[in-house]
Backbone bond lengths (Angstrom), bond angles and torsions (degrees), N, CA, C in turn:
res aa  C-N    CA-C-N  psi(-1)  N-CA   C-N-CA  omega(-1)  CA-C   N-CA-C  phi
1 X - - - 1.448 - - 1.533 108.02 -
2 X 1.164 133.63 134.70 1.265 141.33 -174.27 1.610 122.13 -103.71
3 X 1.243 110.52 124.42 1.747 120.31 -163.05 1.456 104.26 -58.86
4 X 1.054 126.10 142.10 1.408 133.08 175.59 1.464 105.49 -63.83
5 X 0.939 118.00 162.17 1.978 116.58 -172.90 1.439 101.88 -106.58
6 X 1.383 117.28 138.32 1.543 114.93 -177.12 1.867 99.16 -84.94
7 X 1.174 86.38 151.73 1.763 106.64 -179.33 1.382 101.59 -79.25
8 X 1.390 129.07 136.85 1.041 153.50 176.17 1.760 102.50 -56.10
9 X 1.737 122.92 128.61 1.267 106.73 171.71 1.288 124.83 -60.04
10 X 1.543 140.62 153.10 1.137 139.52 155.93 1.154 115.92 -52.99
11 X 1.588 131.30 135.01 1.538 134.71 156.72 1.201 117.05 -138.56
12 X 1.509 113.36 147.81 1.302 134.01 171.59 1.854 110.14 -33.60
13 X 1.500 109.00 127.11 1.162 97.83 164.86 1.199 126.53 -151.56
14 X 1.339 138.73 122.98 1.703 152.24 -146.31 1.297 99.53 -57.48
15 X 1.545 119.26 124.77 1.661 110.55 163.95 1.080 104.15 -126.98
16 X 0.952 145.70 17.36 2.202 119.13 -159.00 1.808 92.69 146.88
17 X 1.596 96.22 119.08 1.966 93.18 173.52 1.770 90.10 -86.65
18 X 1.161 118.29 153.36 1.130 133.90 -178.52 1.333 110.07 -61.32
19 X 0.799 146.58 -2.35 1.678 142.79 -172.00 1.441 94.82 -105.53
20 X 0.961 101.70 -42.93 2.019 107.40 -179.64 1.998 111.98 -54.68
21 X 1.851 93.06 -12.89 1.949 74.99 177.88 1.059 111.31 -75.53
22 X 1.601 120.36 -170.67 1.318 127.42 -178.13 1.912 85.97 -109.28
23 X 1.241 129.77 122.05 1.334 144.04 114.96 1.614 91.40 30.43
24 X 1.267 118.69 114.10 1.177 118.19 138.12 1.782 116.73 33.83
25 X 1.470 96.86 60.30 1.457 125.10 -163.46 1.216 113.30 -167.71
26 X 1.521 107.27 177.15 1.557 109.15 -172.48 1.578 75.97 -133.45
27 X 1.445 94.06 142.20 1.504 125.31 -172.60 1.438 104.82 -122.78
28 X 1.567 107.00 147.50 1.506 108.21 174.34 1.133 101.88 -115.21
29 X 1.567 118.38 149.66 1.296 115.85 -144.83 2.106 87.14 -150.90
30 X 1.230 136.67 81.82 1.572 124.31 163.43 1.273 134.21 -46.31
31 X 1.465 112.14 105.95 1.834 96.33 -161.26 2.565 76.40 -113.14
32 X 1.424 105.43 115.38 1.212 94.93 161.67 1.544 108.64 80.65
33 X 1.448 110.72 -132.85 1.680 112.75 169.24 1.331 105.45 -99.49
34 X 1.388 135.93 14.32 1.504 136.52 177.95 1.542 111.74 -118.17
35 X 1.290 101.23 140.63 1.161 115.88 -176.82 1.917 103.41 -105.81
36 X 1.180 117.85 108.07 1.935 128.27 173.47 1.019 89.16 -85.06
37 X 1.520 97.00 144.72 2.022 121.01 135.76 1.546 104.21 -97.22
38 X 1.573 98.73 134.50 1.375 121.10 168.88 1.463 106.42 -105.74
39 X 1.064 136.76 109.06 1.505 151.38 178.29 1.399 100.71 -91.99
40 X 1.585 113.66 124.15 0.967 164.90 169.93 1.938 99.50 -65.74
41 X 0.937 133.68 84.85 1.414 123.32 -172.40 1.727 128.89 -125.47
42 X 1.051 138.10 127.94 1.987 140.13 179.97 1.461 83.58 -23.25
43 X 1.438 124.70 -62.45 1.200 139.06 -153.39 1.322 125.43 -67.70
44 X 1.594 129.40 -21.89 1.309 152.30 -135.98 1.295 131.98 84.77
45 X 0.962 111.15 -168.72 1.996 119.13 -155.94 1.587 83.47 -81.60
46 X 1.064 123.95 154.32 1.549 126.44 143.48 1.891 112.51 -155.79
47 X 1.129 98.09 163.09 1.925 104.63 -152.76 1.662 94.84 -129.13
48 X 1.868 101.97 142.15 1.626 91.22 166.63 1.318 71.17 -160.42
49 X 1.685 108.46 179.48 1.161 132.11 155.98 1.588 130.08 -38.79
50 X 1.204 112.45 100.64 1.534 111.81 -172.68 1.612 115.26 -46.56
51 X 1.137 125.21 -21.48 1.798 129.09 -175.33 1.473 110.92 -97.17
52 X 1.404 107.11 117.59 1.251 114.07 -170.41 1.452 110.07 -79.02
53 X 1.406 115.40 148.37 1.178 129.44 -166.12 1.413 136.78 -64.18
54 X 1.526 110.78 -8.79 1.159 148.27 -174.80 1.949 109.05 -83.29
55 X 1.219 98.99 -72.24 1.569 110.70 -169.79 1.319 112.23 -138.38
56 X 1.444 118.90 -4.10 1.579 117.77 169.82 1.678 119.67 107.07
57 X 1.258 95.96 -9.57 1.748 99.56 -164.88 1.660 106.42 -66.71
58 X 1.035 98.12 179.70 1.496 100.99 -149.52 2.048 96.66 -107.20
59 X 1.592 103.68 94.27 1.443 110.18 -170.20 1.320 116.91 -32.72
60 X 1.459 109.65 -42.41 1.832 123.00 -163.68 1.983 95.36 -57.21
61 X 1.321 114.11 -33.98 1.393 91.04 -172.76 1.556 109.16 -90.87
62 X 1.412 130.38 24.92 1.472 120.39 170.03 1.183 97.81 -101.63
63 X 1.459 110.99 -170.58 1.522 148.29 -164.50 1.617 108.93 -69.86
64 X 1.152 151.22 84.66 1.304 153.27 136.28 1.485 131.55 -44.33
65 X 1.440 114.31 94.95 1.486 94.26 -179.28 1.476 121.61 -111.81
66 X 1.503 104.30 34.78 1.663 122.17 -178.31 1.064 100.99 80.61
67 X 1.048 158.54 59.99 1.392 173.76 78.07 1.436 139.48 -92.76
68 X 1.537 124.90 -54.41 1.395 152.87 159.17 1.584 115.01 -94.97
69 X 1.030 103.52 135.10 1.794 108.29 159.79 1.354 96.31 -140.61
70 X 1.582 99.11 126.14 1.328 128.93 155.37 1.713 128.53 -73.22
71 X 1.327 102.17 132.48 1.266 101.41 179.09 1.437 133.32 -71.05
72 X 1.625 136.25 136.81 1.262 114.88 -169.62 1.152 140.20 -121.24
73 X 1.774 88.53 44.60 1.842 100.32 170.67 1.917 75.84 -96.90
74 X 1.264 113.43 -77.28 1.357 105.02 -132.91 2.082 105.98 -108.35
75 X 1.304 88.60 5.79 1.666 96.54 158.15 1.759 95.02 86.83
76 X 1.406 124.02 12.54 1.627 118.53 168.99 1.762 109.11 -38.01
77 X 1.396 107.31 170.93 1.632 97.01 170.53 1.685 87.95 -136.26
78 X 1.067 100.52 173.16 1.758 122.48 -169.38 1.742 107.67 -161.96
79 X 1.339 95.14 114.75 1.801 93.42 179.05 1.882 97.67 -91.61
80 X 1.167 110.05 93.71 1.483 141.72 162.11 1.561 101.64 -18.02
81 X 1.625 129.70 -59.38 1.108 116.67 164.73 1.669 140.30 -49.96
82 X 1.267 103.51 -29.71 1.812 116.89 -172.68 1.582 108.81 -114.46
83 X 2.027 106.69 -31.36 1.821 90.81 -178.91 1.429 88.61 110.13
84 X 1.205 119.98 -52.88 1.454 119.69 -155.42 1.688 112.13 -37.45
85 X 0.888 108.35 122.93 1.908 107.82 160.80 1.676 115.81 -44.44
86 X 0.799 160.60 129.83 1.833 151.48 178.04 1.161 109.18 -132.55
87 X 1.560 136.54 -14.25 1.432 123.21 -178.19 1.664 97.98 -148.48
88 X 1.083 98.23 144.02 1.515 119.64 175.71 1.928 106.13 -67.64
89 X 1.721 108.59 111.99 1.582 101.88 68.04 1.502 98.01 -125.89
90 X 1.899 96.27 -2.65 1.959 93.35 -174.60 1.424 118.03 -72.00
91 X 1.436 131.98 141.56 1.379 141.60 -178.46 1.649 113.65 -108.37
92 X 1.068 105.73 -18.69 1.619 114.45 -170.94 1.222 101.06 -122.22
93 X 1.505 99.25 147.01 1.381 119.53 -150.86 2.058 100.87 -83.13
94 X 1.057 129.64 -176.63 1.297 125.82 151.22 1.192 121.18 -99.42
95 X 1.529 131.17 145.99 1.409 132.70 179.53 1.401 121.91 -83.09
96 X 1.556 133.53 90.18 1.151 125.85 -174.64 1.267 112.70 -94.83
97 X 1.349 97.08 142.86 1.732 127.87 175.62 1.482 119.22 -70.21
98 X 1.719 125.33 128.45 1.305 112.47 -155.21 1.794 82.45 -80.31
99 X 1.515 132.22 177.87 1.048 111.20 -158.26 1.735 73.28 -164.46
100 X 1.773 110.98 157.81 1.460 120.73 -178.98 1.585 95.44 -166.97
101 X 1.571 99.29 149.13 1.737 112.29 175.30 1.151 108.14 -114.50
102 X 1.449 129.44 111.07 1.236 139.58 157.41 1.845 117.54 -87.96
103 X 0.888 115.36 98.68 2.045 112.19 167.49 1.660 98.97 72.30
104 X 1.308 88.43 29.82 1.896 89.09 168.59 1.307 120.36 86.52
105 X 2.011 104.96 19.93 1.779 90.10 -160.18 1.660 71.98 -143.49
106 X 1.476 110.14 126.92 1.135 134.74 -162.80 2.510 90.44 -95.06
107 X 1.428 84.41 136.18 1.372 76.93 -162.86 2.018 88.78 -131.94
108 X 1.356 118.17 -178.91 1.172 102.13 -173.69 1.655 86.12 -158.35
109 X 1.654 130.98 151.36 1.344 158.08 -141.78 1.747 78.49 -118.43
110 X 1.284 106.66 120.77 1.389 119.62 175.86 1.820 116.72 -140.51
């Protein structure tokens, strides 16, 4: 029978100094071989996987209106703060990154 493999700890990791977002926008941000959106939000910063869950397209180039960004192959919606899926054709949620600003440099729990 073979031991289950322990999970690697989580650690803090540097993506984007805060001055570098775009304003009340979703920013693309390369951490590695992945490309994040950092959303710009009323609410605060929040970070997920830039490829929407649907077909892959790349969130940072749809519609942001400080809350939601829509996707822009096929017009899905995503409330940027929670992940949640909200409009058809996407069903799955987005995975957001818990996320913290230390000295102006927005870092993310990986």
């Amino acid at each position: 029978m073979s031991q289950p493999t322990a999970q690697k700890p989580k650690r803090w990791q540097y993506l984007i100094d805060v001055a570098s977002l775009e304003p009340n926008d979703a920013t693309p941000v390369e951490l590695g071989n992945r490309v994040m959106a950092v959303y710009d939000t009323n609410e605060g910063i929040f970070v997920s996987d830039a490829r929407c869950t649907h077909a892959g397209a790349n969130l940072c180039d749809g519609y942001f209106d400080g809350k939601y960004i829509e996707c822009p192959l096929h017009q899905g919606l995503f409330d940027a703060t929670t992940g949640k899926a909200v409009a058809a054709p996407v069903t799955r949620n987005l995975r957001l990154y818990e996320n913290r600003t230390v000295d102006g440099k927005l870092q993310i729990l990986v």
